[in-house]
OpenMM code with the backbone's topology and positions (N, CA, C; nanometers):
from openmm import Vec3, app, unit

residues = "UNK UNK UNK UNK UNK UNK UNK UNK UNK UNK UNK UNK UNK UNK UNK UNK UNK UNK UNK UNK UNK UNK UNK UNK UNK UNK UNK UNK UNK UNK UNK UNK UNK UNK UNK UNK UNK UNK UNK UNK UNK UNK UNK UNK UNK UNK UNK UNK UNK UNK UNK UNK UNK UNK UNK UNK UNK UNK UNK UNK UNK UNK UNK UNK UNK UNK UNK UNK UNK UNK UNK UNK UNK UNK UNK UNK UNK UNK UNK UNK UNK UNK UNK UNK UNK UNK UNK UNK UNK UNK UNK UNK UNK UNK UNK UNK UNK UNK UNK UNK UNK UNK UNK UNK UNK UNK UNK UNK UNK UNK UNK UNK UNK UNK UNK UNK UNK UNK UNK UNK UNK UNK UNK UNK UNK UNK UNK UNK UNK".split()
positions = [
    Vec3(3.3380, 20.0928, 6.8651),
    Vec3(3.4035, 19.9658, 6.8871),
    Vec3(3.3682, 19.8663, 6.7779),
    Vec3(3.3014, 19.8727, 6.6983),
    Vec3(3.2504, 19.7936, 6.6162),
    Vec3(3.3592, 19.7598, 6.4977),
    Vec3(3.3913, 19.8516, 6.4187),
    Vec3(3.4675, 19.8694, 6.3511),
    Vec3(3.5806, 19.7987, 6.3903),
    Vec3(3.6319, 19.8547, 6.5499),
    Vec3(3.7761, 19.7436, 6.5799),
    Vec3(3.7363, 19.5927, 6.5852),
    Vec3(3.6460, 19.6100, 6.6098),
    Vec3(3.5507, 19.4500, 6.6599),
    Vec3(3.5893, 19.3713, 6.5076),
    Vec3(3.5353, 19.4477, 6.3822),
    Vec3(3.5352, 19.3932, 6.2487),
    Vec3(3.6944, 19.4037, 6.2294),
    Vec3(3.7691, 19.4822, 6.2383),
    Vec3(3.9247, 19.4426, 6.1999),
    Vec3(4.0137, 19.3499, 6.3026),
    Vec3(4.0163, 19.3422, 6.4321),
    Vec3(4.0469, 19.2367, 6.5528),
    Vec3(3.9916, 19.0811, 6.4531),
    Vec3(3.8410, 19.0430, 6.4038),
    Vec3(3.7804, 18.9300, 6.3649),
    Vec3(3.8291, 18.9065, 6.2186),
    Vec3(3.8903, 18.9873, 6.1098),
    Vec3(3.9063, 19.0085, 6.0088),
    Vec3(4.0846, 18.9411, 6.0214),
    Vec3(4.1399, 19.0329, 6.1099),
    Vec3(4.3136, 18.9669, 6.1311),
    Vec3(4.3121, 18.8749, 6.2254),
    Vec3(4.2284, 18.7967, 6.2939),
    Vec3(4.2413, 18.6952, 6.3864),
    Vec3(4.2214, 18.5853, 6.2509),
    Vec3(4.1180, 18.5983, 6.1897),
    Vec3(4.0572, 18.4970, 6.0645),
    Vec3(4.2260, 18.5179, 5.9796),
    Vec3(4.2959, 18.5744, 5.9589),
    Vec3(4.4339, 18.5722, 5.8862),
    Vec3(4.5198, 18.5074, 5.9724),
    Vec3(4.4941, 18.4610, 6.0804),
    Vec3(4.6062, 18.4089, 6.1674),
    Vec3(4.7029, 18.5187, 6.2974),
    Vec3(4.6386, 18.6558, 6.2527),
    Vec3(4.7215, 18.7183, 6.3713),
    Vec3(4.6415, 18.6752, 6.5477),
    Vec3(4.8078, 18.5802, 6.5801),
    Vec3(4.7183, 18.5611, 6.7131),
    Vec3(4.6946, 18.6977, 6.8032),
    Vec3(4.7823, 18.7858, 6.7920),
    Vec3(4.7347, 18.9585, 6.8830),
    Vec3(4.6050, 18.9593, 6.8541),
    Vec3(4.5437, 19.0037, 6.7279),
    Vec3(4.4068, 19.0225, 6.7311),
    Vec3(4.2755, 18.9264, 6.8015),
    Vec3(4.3742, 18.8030, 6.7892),
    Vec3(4.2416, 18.7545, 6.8947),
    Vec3(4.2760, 18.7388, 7.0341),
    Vec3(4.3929, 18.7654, 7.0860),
    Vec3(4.4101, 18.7812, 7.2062),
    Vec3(4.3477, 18.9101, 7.2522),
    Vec3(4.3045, 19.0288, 7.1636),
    Vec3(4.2262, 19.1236, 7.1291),
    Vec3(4.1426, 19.0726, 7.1585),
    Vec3(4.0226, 19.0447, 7.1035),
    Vec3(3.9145, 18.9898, 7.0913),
    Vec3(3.8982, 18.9457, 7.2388),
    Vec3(3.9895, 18.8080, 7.2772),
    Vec3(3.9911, 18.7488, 7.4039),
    Vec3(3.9404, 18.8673, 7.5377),
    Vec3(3.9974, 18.9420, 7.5196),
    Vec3(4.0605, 19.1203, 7.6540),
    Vec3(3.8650, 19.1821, 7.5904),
    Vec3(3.8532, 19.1707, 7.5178),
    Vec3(3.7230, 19.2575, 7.5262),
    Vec3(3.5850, 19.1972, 7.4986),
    Vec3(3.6045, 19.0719, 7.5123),
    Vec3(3.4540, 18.9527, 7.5483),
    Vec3(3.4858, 18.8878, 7.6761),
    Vec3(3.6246, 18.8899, 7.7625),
    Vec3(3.6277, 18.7845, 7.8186),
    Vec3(3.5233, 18.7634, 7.9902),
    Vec3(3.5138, 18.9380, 8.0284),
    Vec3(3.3980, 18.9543, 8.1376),
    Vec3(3.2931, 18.9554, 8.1192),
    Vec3(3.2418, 18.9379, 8.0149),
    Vec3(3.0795, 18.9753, 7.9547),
    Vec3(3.0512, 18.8330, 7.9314),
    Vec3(3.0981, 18.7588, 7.8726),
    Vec3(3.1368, 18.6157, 7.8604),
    Vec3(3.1220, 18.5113, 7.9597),
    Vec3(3.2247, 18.5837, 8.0638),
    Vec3(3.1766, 18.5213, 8.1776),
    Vec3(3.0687, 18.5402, 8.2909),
    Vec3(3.0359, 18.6497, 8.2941),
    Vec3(2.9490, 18.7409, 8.3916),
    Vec3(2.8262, 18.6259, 8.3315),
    Vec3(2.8032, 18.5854, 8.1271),
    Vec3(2.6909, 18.5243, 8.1171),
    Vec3(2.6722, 18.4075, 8.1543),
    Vec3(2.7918, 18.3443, 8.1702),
    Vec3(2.7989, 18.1647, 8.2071),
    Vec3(2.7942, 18.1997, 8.3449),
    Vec3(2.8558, 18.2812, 8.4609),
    Vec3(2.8173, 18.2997, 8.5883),
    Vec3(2.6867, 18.2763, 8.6056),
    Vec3(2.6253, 18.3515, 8.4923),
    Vec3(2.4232, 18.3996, 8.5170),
    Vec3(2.3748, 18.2521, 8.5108),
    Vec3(2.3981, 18.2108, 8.4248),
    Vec3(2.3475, 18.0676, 8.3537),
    Vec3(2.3555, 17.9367, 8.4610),
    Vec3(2.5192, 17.9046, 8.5316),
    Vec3(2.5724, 17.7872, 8.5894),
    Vec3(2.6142, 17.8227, 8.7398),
    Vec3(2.6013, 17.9472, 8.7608),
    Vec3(2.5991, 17.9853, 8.9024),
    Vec3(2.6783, 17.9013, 9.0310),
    Vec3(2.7988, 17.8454, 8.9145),
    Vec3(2.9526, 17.8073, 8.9976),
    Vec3(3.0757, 17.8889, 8.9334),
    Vec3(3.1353, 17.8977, 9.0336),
    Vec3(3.2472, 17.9515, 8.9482),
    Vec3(3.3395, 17.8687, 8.8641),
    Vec3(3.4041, 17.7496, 8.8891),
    Vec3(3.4551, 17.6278, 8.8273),
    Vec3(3.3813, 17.6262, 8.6899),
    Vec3(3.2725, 17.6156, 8.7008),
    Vec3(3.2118, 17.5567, 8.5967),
    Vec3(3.1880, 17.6759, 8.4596),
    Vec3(3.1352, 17.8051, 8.5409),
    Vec3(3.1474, 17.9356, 8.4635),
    Vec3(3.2994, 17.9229, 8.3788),
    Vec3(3.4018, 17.9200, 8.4435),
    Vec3(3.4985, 17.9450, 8.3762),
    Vec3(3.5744, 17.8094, 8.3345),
    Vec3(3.5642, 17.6584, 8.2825),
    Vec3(3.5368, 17.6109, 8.2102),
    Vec3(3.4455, 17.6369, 8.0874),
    Vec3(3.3516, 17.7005, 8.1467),
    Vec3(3.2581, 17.6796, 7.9854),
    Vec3(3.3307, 17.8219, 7.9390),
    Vec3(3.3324, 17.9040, 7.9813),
    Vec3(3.4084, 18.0419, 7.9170),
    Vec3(3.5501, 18.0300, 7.8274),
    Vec3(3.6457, 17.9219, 7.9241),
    Vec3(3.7599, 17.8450, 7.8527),
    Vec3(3.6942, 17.7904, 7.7141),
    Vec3(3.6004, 17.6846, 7.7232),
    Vec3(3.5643, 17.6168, 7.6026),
    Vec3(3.4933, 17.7285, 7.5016),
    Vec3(3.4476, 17.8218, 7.5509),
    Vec3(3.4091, 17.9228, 7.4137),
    Vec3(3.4758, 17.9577, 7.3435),
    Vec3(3.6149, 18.0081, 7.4098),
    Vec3(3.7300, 18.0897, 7.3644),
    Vec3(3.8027, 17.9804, 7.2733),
    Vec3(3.8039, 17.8494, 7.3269),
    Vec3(3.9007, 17.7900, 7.2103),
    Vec3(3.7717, 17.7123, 7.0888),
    Vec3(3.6530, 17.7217, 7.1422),
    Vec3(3.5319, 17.6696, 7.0230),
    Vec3(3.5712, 17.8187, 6.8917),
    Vec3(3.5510, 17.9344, 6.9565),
    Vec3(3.5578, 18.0690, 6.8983),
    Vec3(3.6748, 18.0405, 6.7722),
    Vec3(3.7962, 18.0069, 6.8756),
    Vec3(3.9610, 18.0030, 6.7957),
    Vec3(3.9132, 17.9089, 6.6718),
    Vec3(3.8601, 17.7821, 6.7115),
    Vec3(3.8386, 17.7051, 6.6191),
    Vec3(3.7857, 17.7231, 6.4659),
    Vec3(3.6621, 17.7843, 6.5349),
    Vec3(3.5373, 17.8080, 6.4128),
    Vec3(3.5652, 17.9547, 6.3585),
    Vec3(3.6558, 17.9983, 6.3791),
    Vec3(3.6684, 18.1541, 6.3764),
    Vec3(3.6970, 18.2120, 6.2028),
    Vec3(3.7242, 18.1473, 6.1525),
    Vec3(3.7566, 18.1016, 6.0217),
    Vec3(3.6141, 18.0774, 5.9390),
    Vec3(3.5107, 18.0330, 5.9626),
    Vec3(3.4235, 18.0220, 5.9704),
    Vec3(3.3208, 18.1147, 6.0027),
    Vec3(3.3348, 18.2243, 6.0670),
    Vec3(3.2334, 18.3546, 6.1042),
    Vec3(3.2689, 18.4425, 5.9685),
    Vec3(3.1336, 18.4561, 5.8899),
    Vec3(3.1444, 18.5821, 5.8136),
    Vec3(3.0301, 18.7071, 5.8566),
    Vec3(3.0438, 18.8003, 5.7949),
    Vec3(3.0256, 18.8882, 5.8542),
    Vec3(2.8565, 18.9540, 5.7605),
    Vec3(2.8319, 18.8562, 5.6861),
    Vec3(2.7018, 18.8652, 5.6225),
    Vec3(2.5634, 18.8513, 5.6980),
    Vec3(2.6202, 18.7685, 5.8156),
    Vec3(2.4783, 18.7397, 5.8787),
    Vec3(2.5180, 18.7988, 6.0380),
    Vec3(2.4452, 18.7371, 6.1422),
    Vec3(2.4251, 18.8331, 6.2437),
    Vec3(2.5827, 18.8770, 6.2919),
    Vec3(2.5855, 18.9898, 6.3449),
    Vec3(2.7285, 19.0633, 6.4077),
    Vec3(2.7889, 18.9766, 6.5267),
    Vec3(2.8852, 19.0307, 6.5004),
    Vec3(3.0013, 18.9240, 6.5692),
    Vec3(3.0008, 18.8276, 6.6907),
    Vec3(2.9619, 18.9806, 6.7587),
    Vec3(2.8884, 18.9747, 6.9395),
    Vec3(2.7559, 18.8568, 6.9025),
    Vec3(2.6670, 18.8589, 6.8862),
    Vec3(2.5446, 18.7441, 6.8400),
    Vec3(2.6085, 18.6458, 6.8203),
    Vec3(2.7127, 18.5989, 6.7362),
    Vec3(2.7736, 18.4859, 6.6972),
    Vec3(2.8338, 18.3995, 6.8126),
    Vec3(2.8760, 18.4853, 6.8664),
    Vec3(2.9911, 18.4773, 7.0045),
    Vec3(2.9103, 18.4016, 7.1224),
    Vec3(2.7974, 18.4903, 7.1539),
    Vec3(2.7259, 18.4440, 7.2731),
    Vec3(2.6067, 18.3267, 7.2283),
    Vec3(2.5334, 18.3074, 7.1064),
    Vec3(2.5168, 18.2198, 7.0454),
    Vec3(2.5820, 18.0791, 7.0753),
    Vec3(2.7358, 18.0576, 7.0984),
    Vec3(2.8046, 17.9572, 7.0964),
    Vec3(2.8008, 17.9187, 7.2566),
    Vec3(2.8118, 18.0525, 7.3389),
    Vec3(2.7770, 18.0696, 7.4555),
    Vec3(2.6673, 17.9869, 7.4715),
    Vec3(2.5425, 18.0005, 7.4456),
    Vec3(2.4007, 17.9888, 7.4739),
    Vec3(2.4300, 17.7895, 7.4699),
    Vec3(2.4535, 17.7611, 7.3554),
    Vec3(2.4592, 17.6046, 7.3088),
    Vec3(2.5738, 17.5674, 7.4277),
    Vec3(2.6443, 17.6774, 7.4632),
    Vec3(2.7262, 17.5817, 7.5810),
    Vec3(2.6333, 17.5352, 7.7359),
    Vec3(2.5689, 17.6549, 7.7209),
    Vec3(2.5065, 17.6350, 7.8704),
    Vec3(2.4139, 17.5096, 7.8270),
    Vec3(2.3708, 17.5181, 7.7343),
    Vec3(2.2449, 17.4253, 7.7138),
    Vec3(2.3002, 17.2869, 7.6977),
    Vec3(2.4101, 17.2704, 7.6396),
    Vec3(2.4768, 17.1691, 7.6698),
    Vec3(2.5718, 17.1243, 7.8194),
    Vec3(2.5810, 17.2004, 7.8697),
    Vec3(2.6398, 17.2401, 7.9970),
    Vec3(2.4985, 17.1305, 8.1053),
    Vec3(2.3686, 17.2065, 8.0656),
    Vec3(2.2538, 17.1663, 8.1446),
    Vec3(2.2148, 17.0105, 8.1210),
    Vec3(2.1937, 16.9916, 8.0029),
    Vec3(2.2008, 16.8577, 7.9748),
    Vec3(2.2768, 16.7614, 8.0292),
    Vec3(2.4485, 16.7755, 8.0360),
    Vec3(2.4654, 16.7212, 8.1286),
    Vec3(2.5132, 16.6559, 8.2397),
    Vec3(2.4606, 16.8303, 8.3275),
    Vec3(2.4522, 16.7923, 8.4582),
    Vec3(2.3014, 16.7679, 8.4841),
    Vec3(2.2210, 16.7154, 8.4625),
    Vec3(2.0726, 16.7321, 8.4904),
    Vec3(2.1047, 16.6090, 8.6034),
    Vec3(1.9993, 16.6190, 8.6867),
    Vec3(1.9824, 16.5291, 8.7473),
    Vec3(1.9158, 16.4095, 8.7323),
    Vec3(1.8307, 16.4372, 8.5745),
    Vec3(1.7792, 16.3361, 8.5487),
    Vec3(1.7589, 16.2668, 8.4365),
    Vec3(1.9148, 16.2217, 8.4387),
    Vec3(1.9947, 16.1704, 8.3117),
    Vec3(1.9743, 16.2108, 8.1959),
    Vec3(2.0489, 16.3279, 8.2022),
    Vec3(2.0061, 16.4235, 8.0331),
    Vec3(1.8841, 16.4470, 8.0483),
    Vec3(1.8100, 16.4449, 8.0631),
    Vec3(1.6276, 16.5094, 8.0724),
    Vec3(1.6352, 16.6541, 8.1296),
    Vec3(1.6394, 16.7386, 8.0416),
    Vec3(1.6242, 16.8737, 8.1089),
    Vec3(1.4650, 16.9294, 8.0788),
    Vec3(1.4331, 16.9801, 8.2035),
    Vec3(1.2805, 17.0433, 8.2045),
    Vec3(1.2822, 17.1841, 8.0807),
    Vec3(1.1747, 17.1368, 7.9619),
    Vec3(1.1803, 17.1968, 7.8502),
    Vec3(1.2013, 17.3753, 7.9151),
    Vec3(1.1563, 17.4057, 8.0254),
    Vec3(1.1375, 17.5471, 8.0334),
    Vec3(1.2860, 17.6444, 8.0373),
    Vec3(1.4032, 17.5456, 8.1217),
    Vec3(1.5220, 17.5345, 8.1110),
    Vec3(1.5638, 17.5585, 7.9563),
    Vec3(1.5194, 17.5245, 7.8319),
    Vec3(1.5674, 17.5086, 7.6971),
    Vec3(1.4649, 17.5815, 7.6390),
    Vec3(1.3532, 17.6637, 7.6686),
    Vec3(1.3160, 17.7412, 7.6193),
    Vec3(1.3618, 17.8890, 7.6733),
    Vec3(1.3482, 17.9053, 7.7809),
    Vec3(1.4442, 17.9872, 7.7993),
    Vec3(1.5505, 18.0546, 7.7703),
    Vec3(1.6218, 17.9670, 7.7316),
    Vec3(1.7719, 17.9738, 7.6652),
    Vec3(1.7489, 18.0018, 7.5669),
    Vec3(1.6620, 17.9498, 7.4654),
    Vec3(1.6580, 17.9735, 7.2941),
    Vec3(1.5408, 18.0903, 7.3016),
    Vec3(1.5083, 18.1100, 7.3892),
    Vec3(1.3769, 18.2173, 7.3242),
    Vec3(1.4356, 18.3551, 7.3584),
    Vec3(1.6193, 18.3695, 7.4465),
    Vec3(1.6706, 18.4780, 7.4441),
    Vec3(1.6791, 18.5645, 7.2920),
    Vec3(1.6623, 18.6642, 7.2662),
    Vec3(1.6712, 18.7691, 7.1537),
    Vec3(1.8087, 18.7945, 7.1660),
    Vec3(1.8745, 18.8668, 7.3234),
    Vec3(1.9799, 18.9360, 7.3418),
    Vec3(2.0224, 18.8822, 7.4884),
    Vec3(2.1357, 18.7189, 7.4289),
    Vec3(2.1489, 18.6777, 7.5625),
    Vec3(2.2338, 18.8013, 7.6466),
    Vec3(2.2994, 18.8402, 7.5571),
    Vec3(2.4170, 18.9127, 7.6519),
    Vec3(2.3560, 18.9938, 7.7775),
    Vec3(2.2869, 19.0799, 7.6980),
    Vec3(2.2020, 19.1983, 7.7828),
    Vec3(2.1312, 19.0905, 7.8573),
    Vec3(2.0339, 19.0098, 7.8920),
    Vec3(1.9811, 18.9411, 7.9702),
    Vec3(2.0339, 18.9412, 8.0846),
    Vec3(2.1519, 18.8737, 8.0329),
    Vec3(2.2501, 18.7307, 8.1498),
    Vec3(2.3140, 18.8895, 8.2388),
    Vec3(2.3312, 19.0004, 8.1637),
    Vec3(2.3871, 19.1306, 8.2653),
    Vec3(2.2605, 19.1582, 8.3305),
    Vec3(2.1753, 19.1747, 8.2957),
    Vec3(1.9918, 19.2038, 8.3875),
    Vec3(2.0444, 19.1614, 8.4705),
    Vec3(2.0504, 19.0041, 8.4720),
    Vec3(2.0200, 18.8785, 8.6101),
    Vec3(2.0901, 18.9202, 8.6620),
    Vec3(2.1684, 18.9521, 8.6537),
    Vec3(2.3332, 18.9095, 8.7161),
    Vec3(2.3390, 19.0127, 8.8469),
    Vec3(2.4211, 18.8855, 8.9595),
    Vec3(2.4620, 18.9874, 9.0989),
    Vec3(2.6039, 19.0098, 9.1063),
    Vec3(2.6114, 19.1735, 9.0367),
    Vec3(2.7493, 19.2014, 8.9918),
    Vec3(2.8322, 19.2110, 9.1548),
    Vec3(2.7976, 19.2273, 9.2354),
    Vec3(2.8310, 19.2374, 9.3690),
    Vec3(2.8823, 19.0801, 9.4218),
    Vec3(2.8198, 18.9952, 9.4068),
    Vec3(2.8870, 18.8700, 9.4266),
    Vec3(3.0184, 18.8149, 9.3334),
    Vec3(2.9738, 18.8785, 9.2189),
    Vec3(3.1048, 18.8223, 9.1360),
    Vec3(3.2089, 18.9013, 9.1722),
    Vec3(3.2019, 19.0278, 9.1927),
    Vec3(3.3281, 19.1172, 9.2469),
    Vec3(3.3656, 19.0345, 9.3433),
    Vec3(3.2939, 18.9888, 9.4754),
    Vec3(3.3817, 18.9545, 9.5837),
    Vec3(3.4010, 18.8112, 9.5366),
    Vec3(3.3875, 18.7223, 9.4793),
    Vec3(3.4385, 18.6171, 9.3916),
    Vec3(3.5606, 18.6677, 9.3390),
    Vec3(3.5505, 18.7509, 9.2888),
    Vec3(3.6818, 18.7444, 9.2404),
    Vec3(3.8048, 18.8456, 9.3209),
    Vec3(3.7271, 18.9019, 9.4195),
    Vec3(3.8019, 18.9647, 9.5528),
    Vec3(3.8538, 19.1066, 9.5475),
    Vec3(3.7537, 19.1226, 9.4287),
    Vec3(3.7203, 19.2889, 9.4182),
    Vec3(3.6717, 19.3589, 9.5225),
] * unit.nanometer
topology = app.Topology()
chain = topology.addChain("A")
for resn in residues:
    res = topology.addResidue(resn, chain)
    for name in ("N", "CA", "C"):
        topology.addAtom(name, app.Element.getBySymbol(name[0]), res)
């Protein structure tokens, strides 16, 4: 998959919108399953999942392929959402408890993490699987 991964990111960066509607079809449960892990609403999971996908569209032009792989880049943008996500809703006006923001940044491999946590059984019947 890698390879399609690099030609899908290669013709999305040229403007073919298929390829990133591509792209869209094969990050978009992993994506969310991580903002599920993270914000543990559904509303809010899929807002911030919405805002990745069009942050992604945006900056996408912008991803080269010299430094970390695609997937890293992707959930990376992920990570700064939740953390911005936490900030703020905090309860105590933007003050988030540092362990909350170390957490988040001291992930290696959010993806794999946020699937650890995750209660794939609740999100199925969420979504009425």
């Amino acid at each position: 998959m890698h390879q399609e991964v690099v030609d899908l990111v290669r013709q999305a960066q040229a403007g073919n919108w298929n390829a990133f509607s591509s792209l869209y079809e094969i990050y978009f449960n992993r994506v969310y399953c991580y903002m599920m892990a993270r914000v543990a609403a559904t509303a809010e999971a899929e807002d911030l999942t919405q805002e990745l996908f069009l942050k992604v569209m945006i900056s996408l032009k912008n991803f080269r392929f010299k430094g970390p792989p695609f997937d890293a880049w992707l959930f990376t943008i992920a990570r700064n959402l939740v953390i911005d996500w936490i900030r703020r809703n905090s309860t105590s006006r933007g003050k988030v408890p540092l362990e909350e923001i170390m957490e988040l940044n001291g992930k290696q491999n959010v993806e794999m993490d946020s699937l650890l946590g995750i209660d794939h059984q609740k999100i199925l019947r969420q979504w009425g699987v």
